[in-house]
Every structure is written in C-alpha cells, then in structure tokens.
N, C-alpha and C positions, 0 to 999 in steps of 0.2 A: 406835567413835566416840571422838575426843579430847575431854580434856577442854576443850579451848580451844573448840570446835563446840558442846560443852553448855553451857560459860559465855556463849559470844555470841551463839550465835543459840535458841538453848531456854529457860535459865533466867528470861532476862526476861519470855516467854512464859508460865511455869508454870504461873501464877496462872489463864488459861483453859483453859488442859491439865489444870489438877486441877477445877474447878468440871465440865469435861464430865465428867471419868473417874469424878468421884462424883455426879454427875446420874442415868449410864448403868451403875450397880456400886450393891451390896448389902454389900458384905461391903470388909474391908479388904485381903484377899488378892486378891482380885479390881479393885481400884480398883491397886493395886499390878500386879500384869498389865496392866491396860488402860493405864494412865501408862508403864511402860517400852514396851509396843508401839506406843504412839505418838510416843515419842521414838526409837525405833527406824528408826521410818516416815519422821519427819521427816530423818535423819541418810541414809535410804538413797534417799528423792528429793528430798534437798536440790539435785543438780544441775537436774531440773528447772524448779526456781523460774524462771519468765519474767519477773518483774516488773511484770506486768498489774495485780498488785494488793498492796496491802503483805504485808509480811512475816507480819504478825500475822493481817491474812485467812488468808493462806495457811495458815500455824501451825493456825488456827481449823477449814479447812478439812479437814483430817488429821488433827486430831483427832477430829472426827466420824464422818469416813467411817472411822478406826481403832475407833472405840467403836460404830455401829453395824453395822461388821461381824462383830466380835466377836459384841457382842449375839446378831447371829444366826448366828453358830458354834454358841454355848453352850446357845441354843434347840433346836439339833440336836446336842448331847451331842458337839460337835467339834472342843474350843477345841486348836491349835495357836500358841501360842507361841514366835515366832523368838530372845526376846530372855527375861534370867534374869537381870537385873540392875536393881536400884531403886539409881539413885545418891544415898551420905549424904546429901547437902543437900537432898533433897528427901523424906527419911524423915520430917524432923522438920514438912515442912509438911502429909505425907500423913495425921497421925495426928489430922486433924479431924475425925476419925469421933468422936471422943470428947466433942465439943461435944451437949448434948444436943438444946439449941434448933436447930442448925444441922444437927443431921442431922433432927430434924420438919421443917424447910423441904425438904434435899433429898426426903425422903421423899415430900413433896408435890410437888416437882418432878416427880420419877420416875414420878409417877400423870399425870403429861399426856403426848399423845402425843409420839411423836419430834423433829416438828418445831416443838412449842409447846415444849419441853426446853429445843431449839436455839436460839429465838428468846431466849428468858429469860434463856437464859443467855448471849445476847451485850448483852443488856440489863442484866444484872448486869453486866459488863462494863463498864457506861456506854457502849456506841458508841450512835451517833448513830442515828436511826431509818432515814436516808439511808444507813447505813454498814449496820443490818440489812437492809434493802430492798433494794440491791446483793446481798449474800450472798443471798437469798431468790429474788432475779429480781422482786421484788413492788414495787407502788409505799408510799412514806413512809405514805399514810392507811392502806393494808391493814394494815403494819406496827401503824400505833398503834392501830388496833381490834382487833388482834389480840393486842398489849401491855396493852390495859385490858380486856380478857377475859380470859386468862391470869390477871392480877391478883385479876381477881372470883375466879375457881375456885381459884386459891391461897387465896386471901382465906376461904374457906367451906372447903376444907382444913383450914387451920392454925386454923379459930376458936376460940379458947378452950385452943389447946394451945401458944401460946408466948408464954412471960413478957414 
C-alpha cells in the first residue's frame, strides 16, 4: 500500500475505522490488528469500489465485515492476519484506549449486539438516519427507534459511571 492511497483515500476515513476496531477489540493489541486489517482490506479491493455508494459507505462497509470477521476468527482460536503493520499517524490516534470515560462508553458499546454496535456507531458518526437506513436496508423510523433504544440501554450501562 503507498503512502499517497493511505493519505487519500484511508486517513480521512480513520475516524470510523477506529470507532469500529475499538467497538469490536478489547485490548489495544488487538484494536491495532483489527485497524491494520482493515486498511489492508480496503487497499486490496479498493479496485472494486463501483460507485453505487460513497466512499465513506464503502470504507464503513469493510470495516465491519473486516471487524466481524475477525471477531469470529478469534472466537474459534483462528486469527490469521495478512498485514503487520500500524502506520505512525495513526499510532497516536489509536492510543484512546487510555481515556477512561471513553473507554466506559466503548465498553458499553461492546455489550450490544453486532448490529446495534453498527448502527451507533454510524450514528456517532453523525450520518443521517436516511444514510443509516441505506446501510441497514431498514427504513428512517426503524432506524430512529432503534437509535433511541440503543440510547436507553446505553444510557442504564453507563449510569453513574461517567463523569
């Protein structure tokens, strides 16, 4: 992968590249795997990309299917990792594990299931409920009852545990 492929089409993305890899990761060794393999993933079907849908879907998309494949590699004791490399500029954003507030939020992320993970965190994101609805196949209301659910169960999660 050149470095010009990771500054243009990855690094502006990172930001929902690391929110999944530490949604779907425990540990910082492991959030570090899961972020290189999917910048991996993206660089080796980057020719794929059809343009059906933006970039950042896309990005969004590969991310996922990268983090819950893994997932259930590591569930059967079978992680294979293509790629050994965590590029600098993105060591220094990875080391959010250290926040303590924001890792009690992931941590309660982590406790929903895969695809309440997924929605949250395109809604962290700020996309539109129309833009999660799209990615889901779901319509906009399923989306937002399913964002102010999510919320409650977060919400009873974290009660009383973040400043």
């Amino acid at each position: 992968m050149s470095s010009d492929f990771y500054t243009t089409f990855i690094q502006p993305h990172s930001g929902i590249i690391i929110k999944i890899c530490r949604a779907y990761t425990n540990t910082q060794e492991d959030f570090e795997d899961y972020f290189q393999e999917v910048c991996l993933q993206i660089w080796k079907s980057k020719n794929n990309f059809n343009q059906e849908a933006d970039w950042s879907t896309w990005v969004y998309r590969i991310a996922l299917n990268v983090n819950l494949t893994l997932l259930k590699k590591k569930k059967n004791n079978s992680q294979n990792f293509a790629s050994d490399y965590l590029p600098v500029e993105m060591q220094e954003d990875s080391k959010a594990f250290v926040d303590e507030d924001l890792e009690l939020l992931y941590d309660a992320i982590r406790k929903l299931s895969e695809i309440d993970r997924a929605v949250i965190l395109l809604y962290l994101e700020e996309k539109s409920y129309k833009e999660i609805a799209e990615t889901f196949n779901a319509t906009t209301n399923n989306i937002g009852v399913r964002i102010k659910r999510i919320k409650q169960r977060l919400k009873k999660l974290l009660d009383g545990k973040v400043n």
